[in-house]
C-alpha positions as CSV (number, residue, x, y, z in Angstrom):
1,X,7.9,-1.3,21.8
2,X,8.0,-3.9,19.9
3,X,10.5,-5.8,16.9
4,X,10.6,-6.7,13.0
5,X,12.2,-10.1,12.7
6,X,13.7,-11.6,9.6
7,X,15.7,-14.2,8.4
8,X,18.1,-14.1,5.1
9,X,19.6,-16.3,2.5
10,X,22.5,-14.8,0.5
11,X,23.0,-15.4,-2.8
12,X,25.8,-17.0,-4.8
13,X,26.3,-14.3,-7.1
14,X,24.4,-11.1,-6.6
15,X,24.1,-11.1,-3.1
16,X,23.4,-7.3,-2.7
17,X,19.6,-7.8,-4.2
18,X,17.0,-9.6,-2.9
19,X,13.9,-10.9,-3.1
20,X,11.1,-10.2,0.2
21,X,8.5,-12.0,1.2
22,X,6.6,-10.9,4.1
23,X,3.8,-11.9,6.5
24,X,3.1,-9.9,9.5
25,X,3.6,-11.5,12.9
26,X,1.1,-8.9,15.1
27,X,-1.9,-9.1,16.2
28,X,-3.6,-7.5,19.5
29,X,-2.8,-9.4,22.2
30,X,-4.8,-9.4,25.5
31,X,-7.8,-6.9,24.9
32,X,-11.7,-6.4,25.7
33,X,-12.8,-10.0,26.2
34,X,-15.4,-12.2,24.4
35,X,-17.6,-15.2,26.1
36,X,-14.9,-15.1,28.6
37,X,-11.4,-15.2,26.3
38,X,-9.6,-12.3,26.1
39,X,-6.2,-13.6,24.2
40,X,-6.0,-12.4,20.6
41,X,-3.9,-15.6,19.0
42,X,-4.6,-14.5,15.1
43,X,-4.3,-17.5,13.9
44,X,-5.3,-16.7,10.4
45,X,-4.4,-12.9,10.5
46,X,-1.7,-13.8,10.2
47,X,-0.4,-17.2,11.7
48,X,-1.6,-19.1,8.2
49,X,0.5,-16.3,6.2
50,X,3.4,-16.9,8.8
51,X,3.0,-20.7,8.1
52,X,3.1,-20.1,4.2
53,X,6.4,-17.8,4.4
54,X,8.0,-20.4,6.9
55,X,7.6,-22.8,4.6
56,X,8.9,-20.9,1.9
57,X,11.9,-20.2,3.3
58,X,12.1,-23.8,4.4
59,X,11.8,-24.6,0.3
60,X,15.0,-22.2,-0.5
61,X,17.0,-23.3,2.4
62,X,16.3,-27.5,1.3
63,X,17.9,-26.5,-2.6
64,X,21.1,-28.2,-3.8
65,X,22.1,-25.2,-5.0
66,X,21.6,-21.8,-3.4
67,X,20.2,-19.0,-5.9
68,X,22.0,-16.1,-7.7
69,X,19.8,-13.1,-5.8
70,X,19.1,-13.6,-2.1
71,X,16.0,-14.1,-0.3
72,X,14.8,-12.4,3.1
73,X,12.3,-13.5,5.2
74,X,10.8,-10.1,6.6
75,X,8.0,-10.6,9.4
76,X,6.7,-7.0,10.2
77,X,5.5,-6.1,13.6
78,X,2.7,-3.5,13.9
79,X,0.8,-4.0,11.3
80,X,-2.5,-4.0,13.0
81,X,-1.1,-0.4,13.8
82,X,-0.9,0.8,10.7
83,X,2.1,-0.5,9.2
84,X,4.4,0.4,11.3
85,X,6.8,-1.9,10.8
86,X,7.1,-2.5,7.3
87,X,6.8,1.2,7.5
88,X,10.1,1.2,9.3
89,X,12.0,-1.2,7.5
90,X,11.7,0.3,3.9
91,X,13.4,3.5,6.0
92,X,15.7,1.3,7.5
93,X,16.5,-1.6,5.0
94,X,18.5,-4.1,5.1
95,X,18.7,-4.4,1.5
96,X,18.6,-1.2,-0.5
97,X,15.5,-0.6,-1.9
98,X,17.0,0.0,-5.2
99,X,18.1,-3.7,-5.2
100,X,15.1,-4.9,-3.8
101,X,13.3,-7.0,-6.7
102,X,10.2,-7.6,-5.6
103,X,7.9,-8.4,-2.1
104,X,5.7,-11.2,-2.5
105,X,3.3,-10.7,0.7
106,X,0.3,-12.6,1.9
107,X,-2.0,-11.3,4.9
108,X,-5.0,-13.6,6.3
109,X,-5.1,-17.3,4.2
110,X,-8.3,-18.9,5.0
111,X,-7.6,-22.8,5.7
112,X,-10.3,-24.0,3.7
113,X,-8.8,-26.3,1.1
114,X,-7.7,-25.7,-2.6
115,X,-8.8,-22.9,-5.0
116,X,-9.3,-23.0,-8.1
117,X,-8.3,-18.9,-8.6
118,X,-5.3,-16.8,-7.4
119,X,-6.6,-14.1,-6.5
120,X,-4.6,-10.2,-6.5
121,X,-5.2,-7.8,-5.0
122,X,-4.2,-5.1,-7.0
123,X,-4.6,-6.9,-10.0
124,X,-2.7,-5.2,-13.4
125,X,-0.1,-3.0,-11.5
126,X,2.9,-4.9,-12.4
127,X,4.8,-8.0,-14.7
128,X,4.3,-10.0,-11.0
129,X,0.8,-10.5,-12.4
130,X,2.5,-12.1,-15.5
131,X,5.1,-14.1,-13.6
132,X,2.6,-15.8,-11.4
133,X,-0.1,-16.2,-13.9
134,X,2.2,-18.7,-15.8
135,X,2.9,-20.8,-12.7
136,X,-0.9,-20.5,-11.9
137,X,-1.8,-22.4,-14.8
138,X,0.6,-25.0,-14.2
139,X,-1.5,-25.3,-11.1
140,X,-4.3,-25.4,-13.3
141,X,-5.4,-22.1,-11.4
142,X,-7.1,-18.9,-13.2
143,X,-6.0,-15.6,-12.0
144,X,-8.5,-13.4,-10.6
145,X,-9.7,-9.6,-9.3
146,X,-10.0,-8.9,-5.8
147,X,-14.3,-8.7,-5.3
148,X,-13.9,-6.4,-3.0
149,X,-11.3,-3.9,-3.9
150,X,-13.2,-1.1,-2.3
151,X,-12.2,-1.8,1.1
152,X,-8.6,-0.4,0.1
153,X,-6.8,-3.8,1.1
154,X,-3.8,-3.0,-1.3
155,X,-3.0,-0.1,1.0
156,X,-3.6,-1.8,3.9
157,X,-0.9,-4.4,4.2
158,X,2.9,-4.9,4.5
159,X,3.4,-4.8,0.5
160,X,2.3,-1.1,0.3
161,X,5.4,-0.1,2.6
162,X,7.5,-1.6,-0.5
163,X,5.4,-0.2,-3.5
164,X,5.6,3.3,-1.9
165,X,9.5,2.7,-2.3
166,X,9.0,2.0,-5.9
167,X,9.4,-1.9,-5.3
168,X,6.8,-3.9,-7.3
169,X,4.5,-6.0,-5.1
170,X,2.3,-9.0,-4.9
171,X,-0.8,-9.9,-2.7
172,X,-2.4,-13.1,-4.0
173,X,-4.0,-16.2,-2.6
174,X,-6.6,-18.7,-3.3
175,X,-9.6,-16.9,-2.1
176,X,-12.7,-16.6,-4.0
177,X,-13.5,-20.2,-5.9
178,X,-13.3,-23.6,-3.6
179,X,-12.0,-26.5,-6.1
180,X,-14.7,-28.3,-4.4
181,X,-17.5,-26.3,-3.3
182,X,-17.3,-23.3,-5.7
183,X,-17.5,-19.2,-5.5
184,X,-20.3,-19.1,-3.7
185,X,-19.4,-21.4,-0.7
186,X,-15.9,-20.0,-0.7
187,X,-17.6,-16.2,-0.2
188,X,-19.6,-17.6,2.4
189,X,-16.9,-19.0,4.2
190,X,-14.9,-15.7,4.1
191,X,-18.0,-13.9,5.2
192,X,-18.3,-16.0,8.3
193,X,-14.8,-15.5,9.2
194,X,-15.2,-11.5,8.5
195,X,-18.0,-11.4,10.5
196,X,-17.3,-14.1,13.6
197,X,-13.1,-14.3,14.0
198,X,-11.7,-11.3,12.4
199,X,-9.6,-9.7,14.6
200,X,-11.5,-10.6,17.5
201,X,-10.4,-13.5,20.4
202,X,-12.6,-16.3,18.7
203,X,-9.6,-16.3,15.7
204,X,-8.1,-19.6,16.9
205,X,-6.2,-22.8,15.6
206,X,-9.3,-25.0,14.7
207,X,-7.0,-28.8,13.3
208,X,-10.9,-30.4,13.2
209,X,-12.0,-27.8,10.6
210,X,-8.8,-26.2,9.2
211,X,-7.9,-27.7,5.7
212,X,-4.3,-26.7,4.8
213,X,-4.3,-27.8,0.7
214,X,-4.9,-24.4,-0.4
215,X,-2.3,-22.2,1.4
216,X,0.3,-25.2,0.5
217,X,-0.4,-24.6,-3.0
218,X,-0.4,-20.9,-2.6
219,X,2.9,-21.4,-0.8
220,X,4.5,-23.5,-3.7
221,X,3.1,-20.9,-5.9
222,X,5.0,-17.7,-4.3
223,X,8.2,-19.9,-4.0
224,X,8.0,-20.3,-7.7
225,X,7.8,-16.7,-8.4
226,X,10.9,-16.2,-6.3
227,X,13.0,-18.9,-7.4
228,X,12.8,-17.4,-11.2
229,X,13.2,-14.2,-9.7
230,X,16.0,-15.2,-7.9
231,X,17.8,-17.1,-10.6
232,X,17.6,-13.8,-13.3
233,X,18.9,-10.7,-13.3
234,X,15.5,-9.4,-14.1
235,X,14.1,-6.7,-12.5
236,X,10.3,-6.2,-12.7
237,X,8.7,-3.4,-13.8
238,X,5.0,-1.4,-12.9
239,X,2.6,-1.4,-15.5
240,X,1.5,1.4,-17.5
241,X,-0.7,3.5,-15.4
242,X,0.1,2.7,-12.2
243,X,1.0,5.1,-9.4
244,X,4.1,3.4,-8.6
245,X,5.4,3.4,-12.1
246,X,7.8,6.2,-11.9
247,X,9.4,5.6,-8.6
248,X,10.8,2.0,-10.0
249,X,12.2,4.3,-12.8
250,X,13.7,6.2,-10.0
251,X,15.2,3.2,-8.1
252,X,16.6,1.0,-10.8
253,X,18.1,4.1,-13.1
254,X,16.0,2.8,-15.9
């Protein structure tokens, strides 16, 4: 058994929609044990994402003046699962999902400074893309394909729960060019993770090593995208082609 948690701020004026970010809070807790440790903390899948959506919410809650649309704060349990929790919520919103704008999530942030790309996963399925691409490059930040889209990862985290509901998503992080090292060290340094930490005990809270720059810019980025989300009555839409396209139709009546 276990819980979502979330956390909202209503909205001045159109209260009833809502913008989501989410970050799952799961991870595997005490299991097969490792050079002695047996305590799965996650502390970048996901406490780094938990970190950035914190802080997010910490950003809405310091404005003057609160925005027109709401914003929740939605940390799914049972991810690691399969889901299960953003799973649950979409059946059991708090928000309908028909006034549900948008969920901006982010799953596993490497700490290992700034990026020069923002990287989607799922890249070209809807105007997000668009949105953030403008405040990217007031970042001086390219936008750029997920490598290794094979692996599935746009179905595999709490944002698919939402696009199954017709609710255009966004994945995207800093991931594959280091501002100061470039591609190549920054694919080596998610390769070591993959391969050493990922879900496995050794996935601790390193503060000698960990270099926060790059999920705080990520983090100023997605607050961004949600503060002109949440100050519009713009809903956006899928992209031709995509899969989801015809269940926003659905939702919004347009």
């Amino acid at each position: 058994t276990s819980i979502n948690v979330a956390g909202i701020l209503k909205g001045t004026e159109r209260a009833d929609e809502c913008i989501v970010y989410t970050a799952h809070w799961d991870h595997f807790g005490i299991g097969e044990s490792e050079n002695g440790d047996s305590i799965y903390n996650g502390a970048v899948d996901n406490g780094t994402s938990m970190a950035w959506e914190l802080s997010i919410g910490k950003a809405f809650t310091g404005l003057k003046e609160r925005p027109a649309r709401s914003i929740l704060l939605l940390f799914p349990t049972a991810e690691e699962q399969g889901l299960i929790g953003s799973m649950h919520y979409v059946e059991n919103p708090v928000f309908s999902m028909q006034k549900t704008v948008a969920c901006i999530n982010n799953d596993l942030l490497l700490p290992i400074g700034k990026m020069k790309d923002v990287m989607i996963t799922g890249f070209g399925a809807s105007e997000l893309d668009d949105i953030i691409g403008r405040h990217a490059a007031a970042q001086d930040r390219y936008l750029a394909r997920d490598p290794n889209s094979h692996t599935g990862m746009y179905f595999r985290s709490d944002h698919f729960a939402f696009a199954r509901k017709g609710v255009p998503a966004l994945f995207a992080r800093g991931n594959t060019d280091s501002r100061e090292f470039g591609k190549e060290w920054a694919s080596q340094q998610e390769q070591d993770y993959i391969l050493n930490r990922y879900h496995r005990p050794s996935d601790n809270y390193n503060p000698e090593k960990w270099n926060f720059d790059g999920i705080r810019e990520d983090a100023i980025l997605a607050f961004l995208v949600g503060y002109e989300l949440a100050t519009s009555d713009y809903f956006p839409q899928w992209k031709p082609g995509s899969e989801f396209g015809h269940l926003r139709k659905i939702q919004v009546g347009n």
